[in-house]
Structure formats: C-alpha cells, structure tokens
KEKE-3310 file (N, C-alpha, C; in steps of 0.2 Angstrom, whole numbers, plus 5000, padded with zeros to 4 digits):
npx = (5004:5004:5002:4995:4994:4976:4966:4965:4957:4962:4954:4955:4967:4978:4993:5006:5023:5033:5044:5041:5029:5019:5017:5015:5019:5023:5028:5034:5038:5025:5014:5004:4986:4979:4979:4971:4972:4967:4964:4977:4987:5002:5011:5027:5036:5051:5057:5055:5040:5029:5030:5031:5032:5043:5054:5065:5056:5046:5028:5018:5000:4993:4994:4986:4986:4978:4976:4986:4995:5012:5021:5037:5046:5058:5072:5071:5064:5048:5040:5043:5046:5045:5048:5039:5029:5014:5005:5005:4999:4995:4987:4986:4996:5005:5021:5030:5047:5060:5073:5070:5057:5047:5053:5061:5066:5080:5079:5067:5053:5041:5026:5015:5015:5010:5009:5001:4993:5002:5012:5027:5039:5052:5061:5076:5086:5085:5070:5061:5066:5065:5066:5067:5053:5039:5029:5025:5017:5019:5014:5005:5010:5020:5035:5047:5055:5068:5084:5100:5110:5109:5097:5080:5069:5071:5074:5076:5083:5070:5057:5045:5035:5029:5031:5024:5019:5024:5029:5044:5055:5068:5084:5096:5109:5105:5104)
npy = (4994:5011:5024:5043:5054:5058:5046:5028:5009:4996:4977:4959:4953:4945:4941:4931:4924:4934:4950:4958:4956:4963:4980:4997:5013:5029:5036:5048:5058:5065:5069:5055:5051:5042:5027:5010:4993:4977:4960:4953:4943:4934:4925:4917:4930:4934:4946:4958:4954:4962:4979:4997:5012:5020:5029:5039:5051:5047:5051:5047:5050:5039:5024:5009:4994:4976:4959:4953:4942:4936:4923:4916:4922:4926:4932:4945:4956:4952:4964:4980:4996:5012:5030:5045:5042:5048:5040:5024:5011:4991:4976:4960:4953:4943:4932:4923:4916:4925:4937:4947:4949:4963:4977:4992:5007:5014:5028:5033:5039:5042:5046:5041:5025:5008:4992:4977:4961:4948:4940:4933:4924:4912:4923:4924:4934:4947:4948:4958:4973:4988:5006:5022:5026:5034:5038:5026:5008:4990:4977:4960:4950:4936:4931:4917:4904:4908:4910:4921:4931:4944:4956:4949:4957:4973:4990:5006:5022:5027:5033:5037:5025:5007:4993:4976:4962:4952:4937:4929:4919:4909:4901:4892:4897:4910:4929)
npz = (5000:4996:4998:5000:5009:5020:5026:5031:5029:5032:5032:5033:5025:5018:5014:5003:5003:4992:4992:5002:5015:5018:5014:5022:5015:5013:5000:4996:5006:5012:5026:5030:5037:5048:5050:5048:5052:5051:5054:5049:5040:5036:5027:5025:5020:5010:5016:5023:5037:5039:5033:5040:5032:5024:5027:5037:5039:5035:5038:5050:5056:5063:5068:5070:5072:5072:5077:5071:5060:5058:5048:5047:5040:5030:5031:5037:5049:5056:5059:5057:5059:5053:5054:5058:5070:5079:5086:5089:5089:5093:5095:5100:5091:5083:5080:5071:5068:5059:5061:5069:5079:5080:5075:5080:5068:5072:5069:5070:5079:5093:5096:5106:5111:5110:5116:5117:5122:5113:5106:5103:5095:5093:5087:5076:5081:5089:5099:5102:5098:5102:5100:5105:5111:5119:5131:5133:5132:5136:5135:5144:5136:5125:5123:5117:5115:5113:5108:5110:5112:5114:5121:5124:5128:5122:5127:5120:5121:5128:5138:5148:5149:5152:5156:5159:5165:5155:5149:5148:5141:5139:5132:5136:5134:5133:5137)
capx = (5000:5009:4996:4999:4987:4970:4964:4963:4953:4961:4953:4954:4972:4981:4999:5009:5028:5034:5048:5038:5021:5013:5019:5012:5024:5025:5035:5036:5040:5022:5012:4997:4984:4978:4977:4969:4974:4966:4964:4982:4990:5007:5016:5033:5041:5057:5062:5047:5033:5026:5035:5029:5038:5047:5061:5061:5055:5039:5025:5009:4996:4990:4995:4983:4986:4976:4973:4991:4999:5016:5026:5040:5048:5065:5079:5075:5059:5043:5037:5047:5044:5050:5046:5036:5023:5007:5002:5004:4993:4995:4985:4984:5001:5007:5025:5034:5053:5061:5077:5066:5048:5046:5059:5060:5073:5084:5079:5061:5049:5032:5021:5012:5015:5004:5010:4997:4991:5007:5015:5034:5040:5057:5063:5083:5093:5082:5062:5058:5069:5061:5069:5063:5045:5038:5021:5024:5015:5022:5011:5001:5014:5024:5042:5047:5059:5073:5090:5099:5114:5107:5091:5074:5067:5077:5072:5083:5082:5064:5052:5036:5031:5029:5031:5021:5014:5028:5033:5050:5057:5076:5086:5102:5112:5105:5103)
capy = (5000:5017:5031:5049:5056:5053:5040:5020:5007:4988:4972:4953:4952:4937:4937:4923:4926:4942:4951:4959:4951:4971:4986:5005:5017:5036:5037:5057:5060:5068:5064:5049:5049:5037:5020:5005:4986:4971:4953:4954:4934:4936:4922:4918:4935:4936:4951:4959:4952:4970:4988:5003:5018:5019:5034:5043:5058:5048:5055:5044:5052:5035:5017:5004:4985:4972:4952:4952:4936:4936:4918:4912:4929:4922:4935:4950:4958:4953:4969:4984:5002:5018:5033:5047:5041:5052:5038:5019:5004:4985:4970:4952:4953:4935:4932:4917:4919:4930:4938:4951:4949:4969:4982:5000:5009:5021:5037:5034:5041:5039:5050:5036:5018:5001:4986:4972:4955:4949:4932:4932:4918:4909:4926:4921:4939:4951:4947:4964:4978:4995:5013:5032:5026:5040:5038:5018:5002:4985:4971:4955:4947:4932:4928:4912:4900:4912:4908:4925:4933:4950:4957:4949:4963:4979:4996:5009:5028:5027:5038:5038:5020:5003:4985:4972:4954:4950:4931:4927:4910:4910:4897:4894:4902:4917:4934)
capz = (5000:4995:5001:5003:5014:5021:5031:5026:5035:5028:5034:5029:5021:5019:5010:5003:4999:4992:4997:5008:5015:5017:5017:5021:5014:5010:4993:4996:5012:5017:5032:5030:5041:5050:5048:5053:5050:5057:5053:5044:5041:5032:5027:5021:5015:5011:5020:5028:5036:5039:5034:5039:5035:5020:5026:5044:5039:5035:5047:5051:5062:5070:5066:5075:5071:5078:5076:5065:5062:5055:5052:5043:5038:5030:5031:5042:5052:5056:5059:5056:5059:5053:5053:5064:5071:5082:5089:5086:5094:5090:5099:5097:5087:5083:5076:5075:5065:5056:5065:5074:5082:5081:5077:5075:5067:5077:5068:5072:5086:5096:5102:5109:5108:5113:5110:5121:5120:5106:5106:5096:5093:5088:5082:5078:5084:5094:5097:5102:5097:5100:5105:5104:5115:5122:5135:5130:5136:5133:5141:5141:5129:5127:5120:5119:5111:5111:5110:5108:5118:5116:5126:5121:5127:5122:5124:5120:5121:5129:5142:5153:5150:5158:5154:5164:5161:5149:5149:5144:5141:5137:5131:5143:5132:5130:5141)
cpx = (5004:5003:4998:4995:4981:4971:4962:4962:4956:4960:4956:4959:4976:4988:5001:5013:5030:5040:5047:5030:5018:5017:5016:5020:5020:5031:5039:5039:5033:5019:5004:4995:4981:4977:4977:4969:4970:4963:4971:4985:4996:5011:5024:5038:5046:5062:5060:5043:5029:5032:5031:5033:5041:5054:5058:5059:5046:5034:5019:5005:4994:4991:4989:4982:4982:4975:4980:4993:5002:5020:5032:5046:5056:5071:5078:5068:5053:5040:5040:5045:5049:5046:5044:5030:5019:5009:5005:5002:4993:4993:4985:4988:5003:5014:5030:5041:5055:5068:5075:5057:5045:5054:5058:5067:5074:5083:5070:5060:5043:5032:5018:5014:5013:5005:5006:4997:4995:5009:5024:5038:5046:5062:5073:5089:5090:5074:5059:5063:5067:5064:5065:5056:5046:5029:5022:5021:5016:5019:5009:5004:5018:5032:5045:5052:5065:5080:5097:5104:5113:5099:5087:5069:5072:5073:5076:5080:5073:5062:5049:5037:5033:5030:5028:5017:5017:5032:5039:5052:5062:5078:5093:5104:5111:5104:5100)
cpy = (5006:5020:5038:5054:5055:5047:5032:5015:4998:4981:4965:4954:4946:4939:4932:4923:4933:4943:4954:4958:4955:4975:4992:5009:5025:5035:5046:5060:5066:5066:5059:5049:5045:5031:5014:4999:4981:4967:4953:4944:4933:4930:4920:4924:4934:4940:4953:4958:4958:4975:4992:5007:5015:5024:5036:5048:5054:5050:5052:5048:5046:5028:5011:4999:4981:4966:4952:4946:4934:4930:4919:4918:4928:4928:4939:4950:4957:4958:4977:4992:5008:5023:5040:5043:5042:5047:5029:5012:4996:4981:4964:4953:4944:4935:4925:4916:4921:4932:4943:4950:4957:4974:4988:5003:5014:5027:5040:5035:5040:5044:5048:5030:5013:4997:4982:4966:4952:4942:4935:4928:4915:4913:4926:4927:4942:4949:4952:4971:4986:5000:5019:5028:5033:5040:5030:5014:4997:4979:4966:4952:4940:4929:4922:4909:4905:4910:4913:4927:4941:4949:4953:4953:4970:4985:5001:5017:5031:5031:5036:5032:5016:4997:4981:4967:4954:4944:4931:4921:4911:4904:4896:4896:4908:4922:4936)
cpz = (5000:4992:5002:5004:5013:5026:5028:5031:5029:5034:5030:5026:5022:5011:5011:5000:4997:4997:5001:5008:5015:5019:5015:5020:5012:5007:4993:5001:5016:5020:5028:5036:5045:5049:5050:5050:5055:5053:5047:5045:5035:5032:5024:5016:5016:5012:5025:5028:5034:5039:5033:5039:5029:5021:5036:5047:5038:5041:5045:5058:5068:5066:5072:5071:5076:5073:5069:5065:5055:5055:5046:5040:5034:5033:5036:5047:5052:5055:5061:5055:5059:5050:5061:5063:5078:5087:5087:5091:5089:5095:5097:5090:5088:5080:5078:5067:5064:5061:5074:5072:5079:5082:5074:5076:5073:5075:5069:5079:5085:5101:5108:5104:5112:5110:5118:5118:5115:5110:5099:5100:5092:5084:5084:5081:5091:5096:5098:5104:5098:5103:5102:5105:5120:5125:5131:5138:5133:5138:5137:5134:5131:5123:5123:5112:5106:5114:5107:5114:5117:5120:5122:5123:5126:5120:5125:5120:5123:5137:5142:5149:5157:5155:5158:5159:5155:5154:5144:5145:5137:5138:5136:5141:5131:5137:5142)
residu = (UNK:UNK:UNK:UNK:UNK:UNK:UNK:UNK:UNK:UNK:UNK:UNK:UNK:UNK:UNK:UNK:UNK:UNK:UNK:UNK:UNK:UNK:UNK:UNK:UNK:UNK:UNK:UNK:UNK:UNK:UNK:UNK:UNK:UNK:UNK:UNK:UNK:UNK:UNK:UNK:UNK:UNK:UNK:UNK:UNK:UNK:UNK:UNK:UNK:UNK:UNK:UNK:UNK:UNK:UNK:UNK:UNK:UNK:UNK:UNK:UNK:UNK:UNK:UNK:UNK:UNK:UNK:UNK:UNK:UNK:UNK:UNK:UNK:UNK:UNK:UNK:UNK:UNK:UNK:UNK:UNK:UNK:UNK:UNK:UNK:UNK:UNK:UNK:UNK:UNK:UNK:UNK:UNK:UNK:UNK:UNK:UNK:UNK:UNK:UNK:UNK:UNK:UNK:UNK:UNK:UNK:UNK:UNK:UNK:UNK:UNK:UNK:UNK:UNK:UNK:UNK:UNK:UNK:UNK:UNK:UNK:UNK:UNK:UNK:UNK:UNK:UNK:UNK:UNK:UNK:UNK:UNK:UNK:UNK:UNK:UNK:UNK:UNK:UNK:UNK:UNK:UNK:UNK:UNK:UNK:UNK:UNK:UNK:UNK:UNK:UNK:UNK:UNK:UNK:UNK:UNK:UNK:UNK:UNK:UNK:UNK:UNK:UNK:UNK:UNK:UNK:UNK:UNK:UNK:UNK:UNK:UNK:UNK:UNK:UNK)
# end
C-alpha cells in the first residue's frame, strides 16, 4: 500500500511470499493519516513480514494494528517500523521467525506507543527491538523460544512508559 494522505481502514488480508508480506509506505515523504489494519495473516516474505515507513521523515498520524499474524519471515523483520509516528497501537500481534519479532529503526519516534496481547516467537537475533518510545505500554505478551545473547526485550532511548505481564522464556544460552 503506498498512500499519501487521508485516512485507510484495511481488513481481511492474507499474504503469501513476496519480498515483503505488506507494506504501508509514504513514497514522498508527506504525512498519512491514520490507519487501521486488522485481521492481517502474512506468510513467508522474504524480507518483511510488515514495513511501515518507508524513510524517517515519513509522518503517520496514528497506526493501529490488531489480530496480525506474522510467520516464517526468511531473512530480516517481522514487523518493522519507521518513521514518525502520532500515535501507534498494536494488539493480538502473533510472530513466530524471522530475526526480529518487532523492530523499530533508530531514527524513528512515538508519540504514543501500545504494543498488548502479542506472542513472538522463535525470532533468531532480537524478538523485540524497540527505542525512541515516548508515553509507552508494553504488556500481556509472550516471547518464547529464544536463543539469543542480546536482550529479548530491548528498549533503548525510551520515556514515561511501563512494561508488565511479559513472559520470557530464554534458552540457557541466551541473556
């Protein structure tokens, strides 16, 4: 999907392969606003399950994901964000592969961010990468089947949030 402004409401999606399973982009670097995703089911991309964000000047007013589920991801990120973004809300996220569960670049921010109810999976480097959070909540999730000598959770250059009701399950090897 490559939008450039206004508001978009996508339900009932289903990828299968591709080098990326979906992605929201701004091609010009102006703001897009709102946008809503849910019942997403992304199989097997070859790079990206989900990219938002095509540069980090892109500016979304409000990202809301719900009921995603991302597997098999070959090479890099489940679900990868870049950009500004207002606002961004994800629930009932599923990821099982891929090197990252969730990662957001280092030149990106958040106004707000809500990541709830999430399951990541088997993700082979980091399973949940995220910095520049600002007023964040990170709950009711579970990572699992990580074998990883970085964090499985890592948040980096982040404010005013919370984390709570996050299961981890680490492999002996990992930290």
């Amino acid at each position: 999907l490559y939008s450039d402004g206004g508001e978009c409401v996508l339900n009932n999606i289903e990828t299968r392969g591709g080098y990326y399973g979906f992605r929201i982009s701004d091609t010009s670097g102006s703001a897009l606003g709102k946008i809503v995703v849910s019942n997403l089911l992304v199989k097997g991309a070859s790079t990206y399950g989900v990219c938002i964000g095509r540069n980090s000047w892109d500016v979304f007013g409000g990202i809301n994901l719900s009921n995603v589920t991302i597997e098999d991801t070959a090479d890099f990120y489940n679900l990868y964000l870049q950009g500004q973004f207002a606002q961004f809300t994800c629930t009932g996220f599923s990821s099982k592969g891929g090197t990252h569960g969730i990662r957001s670049d280092p030149k990106s921010s958040f106004g707000q961010f809500t990541l709830g109810d999430f399951t990541v999976d088997g993700a082979r480097t980091k399973p949940l990468y995220l910095e520049n959070l600002v007023n964040f909540s990170v709950s009711g999730g579970t990572i699992r089947n990580v074998n990883t000598t970085g964090a499985a959770l890592h948040l980096r250059n982040s404010s005013k949030g919370t984390v709570g009701n996050v299961f981890i399950a680490l492999a002996e090897s990992s930290s």
